[in-house]
C-alpha positions in Angstrom: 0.0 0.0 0.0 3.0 2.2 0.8 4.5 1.8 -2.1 1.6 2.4 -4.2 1.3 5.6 -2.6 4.7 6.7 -3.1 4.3 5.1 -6.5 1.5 7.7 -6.9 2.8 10.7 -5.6 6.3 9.9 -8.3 4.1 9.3 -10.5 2.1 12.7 -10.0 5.3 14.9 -9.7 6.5 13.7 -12.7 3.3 14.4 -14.8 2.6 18.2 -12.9 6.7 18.6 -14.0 5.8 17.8 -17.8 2.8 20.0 -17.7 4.6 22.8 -16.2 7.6 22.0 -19.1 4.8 22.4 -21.3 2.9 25.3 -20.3 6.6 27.2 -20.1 7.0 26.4 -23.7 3.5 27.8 -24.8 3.8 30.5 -22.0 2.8 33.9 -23.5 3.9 36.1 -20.4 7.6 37.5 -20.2 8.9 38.3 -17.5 11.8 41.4 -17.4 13.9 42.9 -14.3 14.8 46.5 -15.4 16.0 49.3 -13.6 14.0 51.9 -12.0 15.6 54.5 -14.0 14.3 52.7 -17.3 10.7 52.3 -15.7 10.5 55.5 -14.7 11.4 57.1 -18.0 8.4 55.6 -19.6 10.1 54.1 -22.5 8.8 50.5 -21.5 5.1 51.9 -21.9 5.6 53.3 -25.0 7.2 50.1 -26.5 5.6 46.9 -24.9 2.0 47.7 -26.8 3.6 47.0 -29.7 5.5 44.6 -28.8 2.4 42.6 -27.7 1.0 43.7 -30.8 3.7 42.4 -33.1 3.9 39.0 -31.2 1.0 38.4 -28.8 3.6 38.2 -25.9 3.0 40.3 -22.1 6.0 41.3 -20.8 5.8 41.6 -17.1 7.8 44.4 -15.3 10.0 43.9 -12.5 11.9 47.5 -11.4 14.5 47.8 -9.2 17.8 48.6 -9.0 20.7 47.1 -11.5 21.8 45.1 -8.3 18.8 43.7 -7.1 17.6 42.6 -11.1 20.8 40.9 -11.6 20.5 39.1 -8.5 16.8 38.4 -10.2 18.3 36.8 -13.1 20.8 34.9 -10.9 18.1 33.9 -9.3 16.4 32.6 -11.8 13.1 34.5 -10.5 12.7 36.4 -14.1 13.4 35.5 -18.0 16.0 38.4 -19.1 17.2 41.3 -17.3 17.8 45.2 -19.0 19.9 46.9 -17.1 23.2 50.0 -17.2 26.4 48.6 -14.7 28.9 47.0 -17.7 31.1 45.6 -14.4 28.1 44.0 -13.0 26.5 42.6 -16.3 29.6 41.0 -17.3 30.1 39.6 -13.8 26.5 38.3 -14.3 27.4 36.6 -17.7 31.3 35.0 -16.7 28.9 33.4 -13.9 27.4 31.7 -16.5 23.7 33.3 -15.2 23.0 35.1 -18.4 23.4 34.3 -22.1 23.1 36.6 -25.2 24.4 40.0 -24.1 22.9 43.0 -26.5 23.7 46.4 -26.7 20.7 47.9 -26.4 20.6 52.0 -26.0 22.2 55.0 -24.4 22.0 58.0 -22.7 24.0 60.2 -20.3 24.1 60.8 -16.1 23.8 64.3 -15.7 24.3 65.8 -11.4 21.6 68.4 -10.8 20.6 70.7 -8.2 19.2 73.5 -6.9 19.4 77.0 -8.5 20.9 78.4 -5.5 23.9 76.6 -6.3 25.8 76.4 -3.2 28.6 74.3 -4.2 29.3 76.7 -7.0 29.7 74.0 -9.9 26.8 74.8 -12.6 28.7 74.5 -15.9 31.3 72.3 -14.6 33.1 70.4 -17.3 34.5 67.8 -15.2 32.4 65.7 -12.7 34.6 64.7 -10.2 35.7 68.2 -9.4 32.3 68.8 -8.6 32.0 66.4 -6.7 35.0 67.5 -4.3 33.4 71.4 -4.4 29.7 69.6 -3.0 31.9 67.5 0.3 34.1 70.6 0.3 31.3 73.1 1.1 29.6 70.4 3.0 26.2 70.8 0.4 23.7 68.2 0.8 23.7 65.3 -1.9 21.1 63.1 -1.9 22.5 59.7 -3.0 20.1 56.6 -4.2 22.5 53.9 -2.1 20.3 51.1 -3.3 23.2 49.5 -5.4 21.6 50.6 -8.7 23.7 51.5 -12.0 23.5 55.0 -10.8 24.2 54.5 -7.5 27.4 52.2 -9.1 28.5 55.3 -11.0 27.9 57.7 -8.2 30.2 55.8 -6.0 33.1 54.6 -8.9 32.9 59.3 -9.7 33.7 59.8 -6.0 36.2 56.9 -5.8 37.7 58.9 -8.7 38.0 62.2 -6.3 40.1 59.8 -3.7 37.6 61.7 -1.1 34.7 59.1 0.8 31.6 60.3 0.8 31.0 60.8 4.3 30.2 64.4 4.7 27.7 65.8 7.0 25.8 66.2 3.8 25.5 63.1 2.3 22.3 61.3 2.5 22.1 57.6 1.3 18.4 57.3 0.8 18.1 53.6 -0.7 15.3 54.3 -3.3 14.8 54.4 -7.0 15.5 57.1 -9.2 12.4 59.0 -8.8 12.0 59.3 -5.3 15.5 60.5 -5.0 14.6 63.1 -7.1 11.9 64.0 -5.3 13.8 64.2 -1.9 16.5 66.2 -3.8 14.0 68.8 -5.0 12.6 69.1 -1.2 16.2 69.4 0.5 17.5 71.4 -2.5 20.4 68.8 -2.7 22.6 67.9 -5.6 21.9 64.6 -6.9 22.9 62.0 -9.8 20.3 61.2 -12.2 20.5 59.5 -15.6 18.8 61.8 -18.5 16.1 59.3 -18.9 14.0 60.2 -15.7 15.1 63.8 -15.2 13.4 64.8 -18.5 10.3 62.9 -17.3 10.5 64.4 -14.1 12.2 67.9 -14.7 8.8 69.7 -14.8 7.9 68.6 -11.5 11.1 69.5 -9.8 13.2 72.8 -8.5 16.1 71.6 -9.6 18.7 72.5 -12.7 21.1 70.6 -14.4 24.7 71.9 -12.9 27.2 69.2 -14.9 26.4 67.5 -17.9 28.8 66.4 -21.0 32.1 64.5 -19.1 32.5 61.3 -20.8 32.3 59.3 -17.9 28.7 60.2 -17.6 28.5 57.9 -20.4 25.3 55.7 -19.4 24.8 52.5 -21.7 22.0 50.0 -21.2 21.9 45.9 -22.4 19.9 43.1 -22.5 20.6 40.1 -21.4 18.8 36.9 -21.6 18.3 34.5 -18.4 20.8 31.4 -18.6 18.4 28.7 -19.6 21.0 25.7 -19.3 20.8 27.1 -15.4 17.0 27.6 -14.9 15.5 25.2 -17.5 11.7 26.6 -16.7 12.2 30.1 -17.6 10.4 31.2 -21.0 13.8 31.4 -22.8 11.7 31.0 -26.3 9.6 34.6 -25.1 12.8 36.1 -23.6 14.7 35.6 -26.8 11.8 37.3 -29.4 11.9 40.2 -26.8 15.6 40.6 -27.2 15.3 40.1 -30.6 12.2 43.0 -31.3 14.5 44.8 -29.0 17.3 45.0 -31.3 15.4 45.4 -34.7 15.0 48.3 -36.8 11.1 49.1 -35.3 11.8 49.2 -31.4 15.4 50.6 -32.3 13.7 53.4 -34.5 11.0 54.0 -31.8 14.0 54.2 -28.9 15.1 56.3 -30.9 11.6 59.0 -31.7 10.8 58.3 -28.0 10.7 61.9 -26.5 9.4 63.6 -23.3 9.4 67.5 -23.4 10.5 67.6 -26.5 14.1 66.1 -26.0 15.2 62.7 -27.1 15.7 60.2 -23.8 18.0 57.2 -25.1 19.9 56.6 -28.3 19.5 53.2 -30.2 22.6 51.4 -30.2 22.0 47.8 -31.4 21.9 48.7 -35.2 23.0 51.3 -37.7 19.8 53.1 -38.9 
Protein backbone atom coordinates (compact mmCIF):
# COMPACT_ATOMS: atom_id res chain seq x y z
CA UNK A 1 0.00 0.00 0.00
CA UNK A 2 3.04 2.22 0.81
CA UNK A 3 4.47 1.80 -2.07
CA UNK A 4 1.59 2.37 -4.23
CA UNK A 5 1.29 5.61 -2.60
CA UNK A 6 4.74 6.65 -3.13
CA UNK A 7 4.33 5.09 -6.54
CA UNK A 8 1.54 7.68 -6.89
CA UNK A 9 2.85 10.74 -5.57
CA UNK A 10 6.31 9.92 -8.27
CA UNK A 11 4.10 9.29 -10.50
CA UNK A 12 2.12 12.73 -9.97
CA UNK A 13 5.27 14.86 -9.72
CA UNK A 14 6.50 13.72 -12.72
CA UNK A 15 3.33 14.39 -14.77
CA UNK A 16 2.60 18.16 -12.93
CA UNK A 17 6.67 18.63 -14.00
CA UNK A 18 5.78 17.79 -17.81
CA UNK A 19 2.79 19.97 -17.73
CA UNK A 20 4.64 22.84 -16.16
CA UNK A 21 7.64 22.04 -19.07
CA UNK A 22 4.77 22.38 -21.33
CA UNK A 23 2.91 25.32 -20.28
CA UNK A 24 6.57 27.24 -20.13
CA UNK A 25 7.02 26.41 -23.74
CA UNK A 26 3.54 27.82 -24.77
CA UNK A 27 3.82 30.52 -21.99
CA UNK A 28 2.85 33.94 -23.51
CA UNK A 29 3.95 36.12 -20.35
CA UNK A 30 7.64 37.48 -20.24
CA UNK A 31 8.92 38.32 -17.46
CA UNK A 32 11.82 41.43 -17.37
CA UNK A 33 13.90 42.92 -14.25
CA UNK A 34 14.81 46.50 -15.37
CA UNK A 35 16.04 49.26 -13.65
CA UNK A 36 14.01 51.92 -12.02
CA UNK A 37 15.64 54.47 -13.98
CA UNK A 38 14.26 52.74 -17.29
CA UNK A 39 10.68 52.33 -15.74
CA UNK A 40 10.46 55.55 -14.69
CA UNK A 41 11.40 57.13 -18.02
CA UNK A 42 8.39 55.59 -19.58
CA UNK A 43 10.13 54.08 -22.45
CA UNK A 44 8.83 50.50 -21.54
CA UNK A 45 5.07 51.85 -21.88
CA UNK A 46 5.63 53.28 -25.04
CA UNK A 47 7.20 50.10 -26.47
CA UNK A 48 5.59 46.92 -24.87
CA UNK A 49 2.02 47.71 -26.78
CA UNK A 50 3.59 47.03 -29.74
CA UNK A 51 5.49 44.56 -28.81
CA UNK A 52 2.36 42.59 -27.74
CA UNK A 53 0.99 43.75 -30.84
CA UNK A 54 3.66 42.43 -33.12
CA UNK A 55 3.88 39.00 -31.24
CA UNK A 56 0.99 38.35 -28.76
CA UNK A 57 3.55 38.16 -25.86
CA UNK A 58 3.05 40.30 -22.05
CA UNK A 59 6.01 41.35 -20.81
CA UNK A 60 5.82 41.61 -17.09
CA UNK A 61 7.78 44.42 -15.27
CA UNK A 62 9.98 43.92 -12.46
CA UNK A 63 11.95 47.49 -11.42
CA UNK A 64 14.52 47.76 -9.16
CA UNK A 65 17.78 48.62 -8.96
CA UNK A 66 20.74 47.06 -11.46
CA UNK A 67 21.82 45.08 -8.35
CA UNK A 68 18.76 43.71 -7.10
CA UNK A 69 17.58 42.61 -11.05
CA UNK A 70 20.75 40.92 -11.64
CA UNK A 71 20.53 39.09 -8.46
CA UNK A 72 16.79 38.42 -10.22
CA UNK A 73 18.32 36.76 -13.08
CA UNK A 74 20.81 34.93 -10.88
CA UNK A 75 18.08 33.88 -9.29
CA UNK A 76 16.41 32.59 -11.76
CA UNK A 77 13.07 34.45 -10.46
CA UNK A 78 12.70 36.36 -14.06
CA UNK A 79 13.36 35.54 -17.96
CA UNK A 80 15.95 38.38 -19.07
CA UNK A 81 17.24 41.31 -17.33
CA UNK A 82 17.77 45.24 -18.96
CA UNK A 83 19.92 46.86 -17.08
CA UNK A 84 23.20 49.98 -17.24
CA UNK A 85 26.42 48.61 -14.74
CA UNK A 86 28.90 46.99 -17.66
CA UNK A 87 31.12 45.64 -14.44
CA UNK A 88 28.07 44.04 -12.97
CA UNK A 89 26.54 42.57 -16.28
CA UNK A 90 29.57 41.00 -17.30
CA UNK A 91 30.08 39.59 -13.78
CA UNK A 92 26.48 38.33 -14.35
CA UNK A 93 27.37 36.62 -17.72
CA UNK A 94 31.30 35.03 -16.66
CA UNK A 95 28.89 33.38 -13.92
CA UNK A 96 27.43 31.66 -16.51
CA UNK A 97 23.66 33.29 -15.15
CA UNK A 98 23.04 35.10 -18.37
CA UNK A 99 23.44 34.30 -22.11
CA UNK A 100 23.06 36.61 -25.19
CA UNK A 101 24.37 39.97 -24.10
CA UNK A 102 22.92 42.96 -26.52
CA UNK A 103 23.74 46.42 -26.67
CA UNK A 104 20.69 47.86 -26.43
CA UNK A 105 20.57 51.97 -26.04
CA UNK A 106 22.21 54.98 -24.36
CA UNK A 107 22.01 58.01 -22.67
CA UNK A 108 24.02 60.20 -20.25
CA UNK A 109 24.10 60.80 -16.10
CA UNK A 110 23.80 64.26 -15.74
CA UNK A 111 24.33 65.84 -11.41
CA UNK A 112 21.60 68.37 -10.85
CA UNK A 113 20.62 70.68 -8.17
CA UNK A 114 19.20 73.51 -6.92
CA UNK A 115 19.39 77.02 -8.46
CA UNK A 116 20.86 78.41 -5.53
CA UNK A 117 23.88 76.60 -6.27
CA UNK A 118 25.85 76.44 -3.20
CA UNK A 119 28.61 74.35 -4.16
CA UNK A 120 29.27 76.74 -7.03
CA UNK A 121 29.67 74.00 -9.92
CA UNK A 122 26.76 74.82 -12.56
CA UNK A 123 28.71 74.47 -15.86
CA UNK A 124 31.31 72.32 -14.56
CA UNK A 125 33.11 70.43 -17.33
CA UNK A 126 34.48 67.82 -15.23
CA UNK A 127 32.37 65.71 -12.69
CA UNK A 128 34.62 64.71 -10.21
CA UNK A 129 35.67 68.18 -9.39
CA UNK A 130 32.30 68.84 -8.56
CA UNK A 131 31.97 66.43 -6.68
CA UNK A 132 34.99 67.46 -4.27
CA UNK A 133 33.41 71.44 -4.36
CA UNK A 134 29.72 69.57 -2.99
CA UNK A 135 31.95 67.45 0.30
CA UNK A 136 34.12 70.58 0.35
CA UNK A 137 31.35 73.11 1.07
CA UNK A 138 29.65 70.42 3.05
CA UNK A 139 26.23 70.83 0.36
CA UNK A 140 23.75 68.21 0.76
CA UNK A 141 23.71 65.30 -1.92
CA UNK A 142 21.15 63.05 -1.86
CA UNK A 143 22.47 59.67 -2.99
CA UNK A 144 20.12 56.64 -4.21
CA UNK A 145 22.51 53.90 -2.11
CA UNK A 146 20.28 51.05 -3.34
CA UNK A 147 23.17 49.52 -5.42
CA UNK A 148 21.55 50.63 -8.73
CA UNK A 149 23.70 51.47 -11.98
CA UNK A 150 23.45 55.02 -10.81
CA UNK A 151 24.21 54.47 -7.52
CA UNK A 152 27.36 52.16 -9.14
CA UNK A 153 28.50 55.31 -10.97
CA UNK A 154 27.93 57.66 -8.16
CA UNK A 155 30.18 55.76 -6.00
CA UNK A 156 33.10 54.57 -8.94
CA UNK A 157 32.90 59.27 -9.71
CA UNK A 158 33.70 59.75 -5.99
CA UNK A 159 36.17 56.88 -5.80
CA UNK A 160 37.67 58.91 -8.70
CA UNK A 161 38.02 62.22 -6.32
CA UNK A 162 40.11 59.77 -3.65
CA UNK A 163 37.61 61.66 -1.09
CA UNK A 164 34.70 59.07 0.84
CA UNK A 165 31.63 60.27 0.80
CA UNK A 166 30.95 60.77 4.28
CA UNK A 167 30.15 64.39 4.66
CA UNK A 168 27.74 65.78 6.96
CA UNK A 169 25.76 66.18 3.82
CA UNK A 170 25.54 63.15 2.31
CA UNK A 171 22.31 61.33 2.52
CA UNK A 172 22.08 57.61 1.32
CA UNK A 173 18.41 57.27 0.80
CA UNK A 174 18.07 53.63 -0.71
CA UNK A 175 15.27 54.35 -3.26
CA UNK A 176 14.78 54.44 -6.97
CA UNK A 177 15.54 57.10 -9.20
CA UNK A 178 12.40 59.01 -8.77
CA UNK A 179 12.03 59.28 -5.28
CA UNK A 180 15.53 60.48 -5.03
CA UNK A 181 14.64 63.13 -7.08
CA UNK A 182 11.90 64.01 -5.33
CA UNK A 183 13.77 64.19 -1.86
CA UNK A 184 16.48 66.20 -3.78
CA UNK A 185 14.03 68.82 -5.01
CA UNK A 186 12.58 69.07 -1.21
CA UNK A 187 16.18 69.43 0.51
CA UNK A 188 17.49 71.43 -2.49
CA UNK A 189 20.38 68.76 -2.72
CA UNK A 190 22.63 67.88 -5.60
CA UNK A 191 21.87 64.59 -6.95
CA UNK A 192 22.90 62.03 -9.84
CA UNK A 193 20.33 61.18 -12.20
CA UNK A 194 20.51 59.51 -15.64
CA UNK A 195 18.77 61.81 -18.48
CA UNK A 196 16.12 59.32 -18.86
CA UNK A 197 14.01 60.17 -15.67
CA UNK A 198 15.07 63.83 -15.17
CA UNK A 199 13.38 64.79 -18.50
CA UNK A 200 10.31 62.85 -17.26
CA UNK A 201 10.53 64.37 -14.14
CA UNK A 202 12.16 67.87 -14.72
CA UNK A 203 8.79 69.73 -14.78
CA UNK A 204 7.90 68.55 -11.48
CA UNK A 205 11.10 69.48 -9.77
CA UNK A 206 13.22 72.77 -8.48
CA UNK A 207 16.12 71.62 -9.55
CA UNK A 208 18.70 72.51 -12.67
CA UNK A 209 21.13 70.61 -14.42
CA UNK A 210 24.71 71.86 -12.90
CA UNK A 211 27.18 69.21 -14.88
CA UNK A 212 26.44 67.45 -17.87
CA UNK A 213 28.79 66.45 -20.98
CA UNK A 214 32.05 64.54 -19.09
CA UNK A 215 32.45 61.27 -20.81
CA UNK A 216 32.29 59.27 -17.93
CA UNK A 217 28.70 60.21 -17.59
CA UNK A 218 28.47 57.88 -20.39
CA UNK A 219 25.33 55.66 -19.38
CA UNK A 220 24.80 52.48 -21.68
CA UNK A 221 22.01 49.97 -21.19
CA UNK A 222 21.93 45.87 -22.40
CA UNK A 223 19.93 43.14 -22.47
CA UNK A 224 20.55 40.12 -21.40
CA UNK A 225 18.84 36.86 -21.57
CA UNK A 226 18.30 34.53 -18.41
CA UNK A 227 20.76 31.35 -18.56
CA UNK A 228 18.40 28.73 -19.64
CA UNK A 229 21.00 25.73 -19.28
CA UNK A 230 20.81 27.06 -15.38
CA UNK A 231 17.00 27.55 -14.94
CA UNK A 232 15.52 25.16 -17.51
CA UNK A 233 11.74 26.56 -16.65
CA UNK A 234 12.17 30.14 -17.56
CA UNK A 235 10.42 31.18 -20.95
CA UNK A 236 13.79 31.35 -22.81
CA UNK A 237 11.65 30.97 -26.33
CA UNK A 238 9.59 34.56 -25.05
CA UNK A 239 12.83 36.08 -23.64
CA UNK A 240 14.72 35.63 -26.85
CA UNK A 241 11.84 37.27 -29.36
CA UNK A 242 11.94 40.25 -26.85
CA UNK A 243 15.56 40.56 -27.18
CA UNK A 244 15.31 40.08 -30.64
CA UNK A 245 12.21 42.98 -31.31
CA UNK A 246 14.46 44.76 -29.04
CA UNK A 247 17.34 45.03 -31.31
CA UNK A 248 15.42 45.42 -34.72
CA UNK A 249 15.02 48.29 -36.77
CA UNK A 250 11.07 49.14 -35.32
CA UNK A 251 11.77 49.17 -31.41
CA UNK A 252 15.43 50.64 -32.28
CA UNK A 253 13.71 53.45 -34.52
CA UNK A 254 10.96 54.03 -31.79
CA UNK A 255 13.97 54.18 -28.89
CA UNK A 256 15.11 56.27 -30.95
CA UNK A 257 11.60 58.97 -31.71
CA UNK A 258 10.76 58.33 -27.96
CA UNK A 259 10.71 61.91 -26.53
CA UNK A 260 9.41 63.63 -23.30
CA UNK A 261 9.36 67.52 -23.38
CA UNK A 262 10.51 67.62 -26.55
CA UNK A 263 14.09 66.12 -26.01
CA UNK A 264 15.16 62.73 -27.12
CA UNK A 265 15.69 60.22 -23.85
CA UNK A 266 18.03 57.24 -25.14
CA UNK A 267 19.89 56.64 -28.31
CA UNK A 268 19.51 53.17 -30.16
CA UNK A 269 22.62 51.39 -30.21
CA UNK A 270 22.00 47.78 -31.38
CA UNK A 271 21.94 48.65 -35.20
CA UNK A 272 23.02 51.32 -37.72
CA UNK A 273 19.82 53.12 -38.86
Amino acid sequence: MNFLKTSLVILGLATASLCHAADNNDNKTIRLATTTSTYHSGLLDYLLPAFKKDTGYTVEVLAAGTGKALRMGENGDVDLVMTHAPKAEAKFVDGGFGVLPRKLMHNDFVLVGPKSDPAKIKGDKDVADALVKIAETDSVFVSRGDDSGTNKKELNLWAQTKMEPNFGGYKAVGQGMGPTLNMASELQAYTLTDRGTWLAYENKLSLEIMVQGDKRLFNPYQVILVNPSRYPNINYQGAKTFSDWLVNSKAQTMINDYQRHGQQLFVADAITL
